[in-house]
C-alpha angles and dihedrals in degrees: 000000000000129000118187127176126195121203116201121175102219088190092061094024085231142096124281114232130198095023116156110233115182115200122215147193128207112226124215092257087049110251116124121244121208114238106169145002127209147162130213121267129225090285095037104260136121102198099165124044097178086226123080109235103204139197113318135056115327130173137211122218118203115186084206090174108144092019087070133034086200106035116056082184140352124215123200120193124193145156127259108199104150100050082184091073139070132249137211118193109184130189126195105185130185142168101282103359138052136175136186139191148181102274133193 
């Protein structure tokens, strides 16, 4: 299993680099357990976490400070049901607006 994210900074139309993403898992009684910490690299992406996520409900936490005048961070929450298969978690950010998707 593969998660990948992607940072771009609309505002700029490039990627944001150095940005801090925390990785977690949510656990059965419903708490959240950190797997994994990261930050950006030069072309805004985190490709290896150095943890396996596994099946279940995970969440991304971007500290988008800087990046937004409105949003001191953006968390994006989503399912993994198939761990055989990669996913791509993107972020475009900008000063008062932000959006996500599945990616490939």
């Amino acid at each position: 299993m593969s998660l990948s994210t992607h940072v771009l900074d609309a505002a700029k139309g490039a990627p944001a680099a150095g940005v801090a993403v925390r990785l977690d898992r949510r656990d059965a009684g419903g708490g959240w357990t950190t797997l994994a910490e990261a930050r950006t690299d030069a072309d805004g992406r985190v490709r290896e976490w150095g943890a396996e996520p596994g099946e279940g409900v995970h969440r991304l936490t971007f500290a988008t400070e800087g990046l937004s005048d409105f949003y001191p961070e953006v968390t994006v929450a989503f399912t993994i049901g198939d761990p055989g298969r990669h996913y791509h978690v993107p972020l475009l950010i900008s000063p008062f607006a932000y959006s996500t998707y599945r990616g490939s």
